[in-house]
C-alpha positions as CSV (number, residue, x, y, z in Angstrom):
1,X,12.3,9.6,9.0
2,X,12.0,12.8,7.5
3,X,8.7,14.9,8.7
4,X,7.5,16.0,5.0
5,X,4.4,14.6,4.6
6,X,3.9,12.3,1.2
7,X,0.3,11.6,2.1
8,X,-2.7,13.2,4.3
9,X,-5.7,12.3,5.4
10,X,-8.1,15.5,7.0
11,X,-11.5,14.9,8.0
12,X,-12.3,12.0,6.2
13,X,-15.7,10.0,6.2
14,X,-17.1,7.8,4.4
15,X,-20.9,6.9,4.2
16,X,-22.5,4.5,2.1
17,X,-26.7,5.1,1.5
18,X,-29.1,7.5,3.4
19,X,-31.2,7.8,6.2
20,X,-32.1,4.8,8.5
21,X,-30.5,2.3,6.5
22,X,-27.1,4.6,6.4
23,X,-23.7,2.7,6.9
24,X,-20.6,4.9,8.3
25,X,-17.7,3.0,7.3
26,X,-15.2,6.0,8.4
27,X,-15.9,9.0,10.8
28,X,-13.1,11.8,10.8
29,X,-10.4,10.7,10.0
30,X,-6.9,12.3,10.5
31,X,-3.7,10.4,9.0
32,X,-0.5,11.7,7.9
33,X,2.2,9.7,6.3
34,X,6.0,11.1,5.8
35,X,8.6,9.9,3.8
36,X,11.1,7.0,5.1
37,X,7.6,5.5,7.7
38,X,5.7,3.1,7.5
39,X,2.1,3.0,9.1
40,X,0.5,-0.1,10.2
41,X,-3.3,0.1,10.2
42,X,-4.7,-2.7,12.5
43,X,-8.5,-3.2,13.8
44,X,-11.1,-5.8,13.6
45,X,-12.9,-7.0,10.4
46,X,-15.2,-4.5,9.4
47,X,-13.5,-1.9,11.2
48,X,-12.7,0.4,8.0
49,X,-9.2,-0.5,7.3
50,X,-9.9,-1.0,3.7
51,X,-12.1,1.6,3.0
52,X,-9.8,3.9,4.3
53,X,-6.4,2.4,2.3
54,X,-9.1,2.7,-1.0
55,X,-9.9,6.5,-0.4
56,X,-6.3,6.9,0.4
57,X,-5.1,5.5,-2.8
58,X,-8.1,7.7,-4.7
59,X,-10.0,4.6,-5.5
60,X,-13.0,5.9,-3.9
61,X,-14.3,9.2,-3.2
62,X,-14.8,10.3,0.5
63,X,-18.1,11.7,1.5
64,X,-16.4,14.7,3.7
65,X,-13.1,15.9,4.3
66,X,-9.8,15.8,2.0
67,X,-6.8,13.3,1.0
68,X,-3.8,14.7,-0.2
69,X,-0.7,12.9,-2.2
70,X,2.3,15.3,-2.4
71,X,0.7,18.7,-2.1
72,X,-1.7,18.1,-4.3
73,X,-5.5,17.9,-3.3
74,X,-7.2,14.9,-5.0
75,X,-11.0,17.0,-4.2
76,X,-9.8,19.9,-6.7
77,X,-8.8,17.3,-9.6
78,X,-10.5,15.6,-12.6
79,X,-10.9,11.6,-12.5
80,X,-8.4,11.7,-15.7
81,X,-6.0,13.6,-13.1
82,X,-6.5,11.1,-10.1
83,X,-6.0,8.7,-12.0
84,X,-2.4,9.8,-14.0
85,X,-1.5,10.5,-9.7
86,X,-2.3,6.7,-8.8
87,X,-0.4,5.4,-11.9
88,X,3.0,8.1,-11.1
89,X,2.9,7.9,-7.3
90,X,0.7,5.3,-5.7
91,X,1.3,1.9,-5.3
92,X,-1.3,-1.0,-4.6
93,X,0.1,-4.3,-3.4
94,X,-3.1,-7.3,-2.9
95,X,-3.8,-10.1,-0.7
96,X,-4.5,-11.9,-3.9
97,X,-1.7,-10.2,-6.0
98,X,-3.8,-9.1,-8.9
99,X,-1.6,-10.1,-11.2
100,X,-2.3,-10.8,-15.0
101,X,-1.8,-14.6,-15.7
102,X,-1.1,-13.7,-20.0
103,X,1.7,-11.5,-19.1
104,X,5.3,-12.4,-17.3
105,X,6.6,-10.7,-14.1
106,X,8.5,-8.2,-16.4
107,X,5.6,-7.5,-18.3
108,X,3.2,-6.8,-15.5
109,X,5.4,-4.4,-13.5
110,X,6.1,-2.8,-16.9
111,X,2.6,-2.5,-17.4
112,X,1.2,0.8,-15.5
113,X,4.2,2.8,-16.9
114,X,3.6,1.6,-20.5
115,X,-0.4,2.7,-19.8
116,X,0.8,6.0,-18.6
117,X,2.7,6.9,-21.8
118,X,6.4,5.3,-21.3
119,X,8.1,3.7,-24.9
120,X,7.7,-0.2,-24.1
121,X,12.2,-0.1,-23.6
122,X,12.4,2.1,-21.2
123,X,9.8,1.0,-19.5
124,X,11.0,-3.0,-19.2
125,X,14.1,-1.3,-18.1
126,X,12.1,0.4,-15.3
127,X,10.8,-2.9,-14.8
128,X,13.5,-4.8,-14.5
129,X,15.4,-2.5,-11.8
130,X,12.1,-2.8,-9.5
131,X,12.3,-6.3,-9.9
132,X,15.6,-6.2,-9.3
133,X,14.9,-4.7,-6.2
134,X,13.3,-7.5,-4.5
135,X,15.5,-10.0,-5.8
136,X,13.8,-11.1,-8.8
137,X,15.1,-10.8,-12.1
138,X,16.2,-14.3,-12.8
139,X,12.2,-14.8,-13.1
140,X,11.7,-12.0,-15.1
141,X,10.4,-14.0,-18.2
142,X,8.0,-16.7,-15.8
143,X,4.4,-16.1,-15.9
144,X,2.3,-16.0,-12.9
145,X,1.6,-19.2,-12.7
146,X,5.2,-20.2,-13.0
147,X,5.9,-18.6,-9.4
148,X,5.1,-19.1,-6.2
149,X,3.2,-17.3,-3.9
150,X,6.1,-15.1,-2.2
151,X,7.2,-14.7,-5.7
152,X,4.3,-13.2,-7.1
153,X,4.2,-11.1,-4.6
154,X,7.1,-9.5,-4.6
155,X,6.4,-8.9,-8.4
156,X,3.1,-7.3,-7.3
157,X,5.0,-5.1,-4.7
158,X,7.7,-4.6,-7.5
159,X,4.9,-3.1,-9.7
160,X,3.6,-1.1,-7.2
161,X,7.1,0.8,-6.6
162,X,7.7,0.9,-10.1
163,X,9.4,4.2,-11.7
164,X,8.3,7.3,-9.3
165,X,6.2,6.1,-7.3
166,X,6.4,7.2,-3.6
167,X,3.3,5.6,-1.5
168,X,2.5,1.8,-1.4
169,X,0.2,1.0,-0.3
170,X,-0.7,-2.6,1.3
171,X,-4.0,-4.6,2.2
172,X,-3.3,-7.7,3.9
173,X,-0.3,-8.6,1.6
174,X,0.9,-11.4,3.4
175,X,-2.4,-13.0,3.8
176,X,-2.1,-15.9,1.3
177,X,1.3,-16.8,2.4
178,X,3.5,-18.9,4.5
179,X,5.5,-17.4,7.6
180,X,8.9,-17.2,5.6
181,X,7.5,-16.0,2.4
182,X,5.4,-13.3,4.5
183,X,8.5,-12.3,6.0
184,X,10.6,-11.8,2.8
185,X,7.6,-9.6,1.5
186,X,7.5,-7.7,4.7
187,X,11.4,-7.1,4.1
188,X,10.8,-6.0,0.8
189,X,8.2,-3.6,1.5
190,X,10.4,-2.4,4.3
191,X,13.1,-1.9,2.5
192,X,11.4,0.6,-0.2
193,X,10.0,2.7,2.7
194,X,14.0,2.9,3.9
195,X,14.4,3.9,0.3
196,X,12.3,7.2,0.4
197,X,9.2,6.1,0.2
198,X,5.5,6.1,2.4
199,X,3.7,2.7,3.3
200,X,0.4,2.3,4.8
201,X,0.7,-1.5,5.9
202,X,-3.0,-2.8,6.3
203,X,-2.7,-5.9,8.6
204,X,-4.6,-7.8,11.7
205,X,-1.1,-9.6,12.9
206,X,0.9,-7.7,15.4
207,X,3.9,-9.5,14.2
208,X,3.4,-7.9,10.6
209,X,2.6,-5.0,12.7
210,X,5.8,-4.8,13.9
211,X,7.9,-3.8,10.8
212,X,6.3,-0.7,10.8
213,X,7.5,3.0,12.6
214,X,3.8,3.6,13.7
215,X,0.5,1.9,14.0
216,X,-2.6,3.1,13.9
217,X,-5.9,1.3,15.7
218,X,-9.5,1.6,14.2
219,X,-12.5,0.4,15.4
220,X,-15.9,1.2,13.9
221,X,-14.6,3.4,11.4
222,X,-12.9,5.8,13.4
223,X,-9.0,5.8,14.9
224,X,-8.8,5.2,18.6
225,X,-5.5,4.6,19.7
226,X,-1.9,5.3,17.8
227,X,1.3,3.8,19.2
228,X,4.9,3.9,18.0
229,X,5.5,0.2,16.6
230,X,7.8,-0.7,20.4
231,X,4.5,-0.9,22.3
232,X,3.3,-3.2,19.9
233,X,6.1,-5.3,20.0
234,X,5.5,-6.0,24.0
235,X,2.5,-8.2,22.6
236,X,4.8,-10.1,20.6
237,X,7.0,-12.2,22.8
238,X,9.8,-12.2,20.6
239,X,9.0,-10.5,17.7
240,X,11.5,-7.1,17.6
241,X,10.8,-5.3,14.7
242,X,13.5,-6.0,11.9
């Protein structure tokens, strides 16, 4: 793991309304990711885990402090900036795969490059050697609903490291599926981290958990505890990380 840091978090909260009927969904948070790790994020529901993987990814603005994606400080940027920076360099990959049912595999990993500008063949080629990364270009012409749950979404984690993008991000992404196809999308996901990239693995499953070089507790919005991922694996009776 190299120590250059891809994505930081300093300071961060998060608070939604004012005065007495003020909700802090996230209180000072520090978080650094560096190339070739992979956080896990575990807590409770309500916890904050999603509302901090949303402000990482620059889907939401944080009330205090700063998030920044490869040197460059998403506060000091337009919206038409942040969002060029989540199409080039961050990657989202859904409990529910967010997929669009009208388009194939190919077509929907092609898709953010083709919004950001890319000629529609070198973007499909793009495409295809993302889905080729996790093992699925024999379906590259099957729509959605044509696959099955594992397969969509390794599509949806294929879009999300399409072209140059260095951070995926993950919320729950083995929620909807069966151990074995969980498993197979955890491999994936690992195995783009090996690659270069950053992962922030949202998850309540200490087995998921497991897969990743660091984890990171929350409760009530702030972190409380951090472990490298072999302490967590002593509360998974046979469940070494991969």
């Amino acid at each position: 793991m190299s120590g250059d840091a891809l994505l930081r978090l300093d300071g961060v909260s998060q608070q939604y309304g004012r005065g007495e009927t003020a909700v802090t969904a996230l209180s000072g948070i520090d978080l650094s990711v560096a190339e070739g790790e992979l956080v896990a994020v575990m807590g409770a529901s309500g916890s904050g885990k999603s509302t901090l993987l949303t402000i990482a990814g620059g889907l939401t603005t944080p009330t205090s402090g700063e998030v920044i994606v490869e040197g460059s400080w998403l506060s000091t940027m337009s919206s038409n900036d942040v969002a060029a920076l989540r199409r080039r360099t961050l990657g989202f990959v859904f409990q529910d795969f967010n997929l669009i049912p009208a388009l194939t595999a190919l077509e929907n990993v092609a898709l953010p490059l083709e919004l950001d500008g890319w000629k529609r063949r070198k973007a499909r080629s793009a495409a295809l050697d993302a889905l080729r990364t996790v093992e699925l270009t024999d379906r590259a012409d099957h729509f959605p609903d044509d696959l099955s749950g594992g397969q969509q979404q390794r599509v949806a984690i294929a879009r999300a490291v399409v072209g140059s993008r260095r951070i995926i991000l993950a919320d729950e992404p083995t929620g909807a599926l069966d151990s074995t196809t969980g498993e197979v999308v955890l491999r994936m996901l690992r195995r783009r981290v090996d690659a270069g990239a950053g992962g922030i693995l949202v998850t309540h499953d200490a087995r998921h958990a497991a897969w990743a070089d660091r984890i990171v507790f929350m409760r009530d919005g702030r972190i409380v505890d951090e472990n490298a991922n072999r302490n967590v694996e002593s509360l998974v009776v046979g469940t070494p990380r991969p």
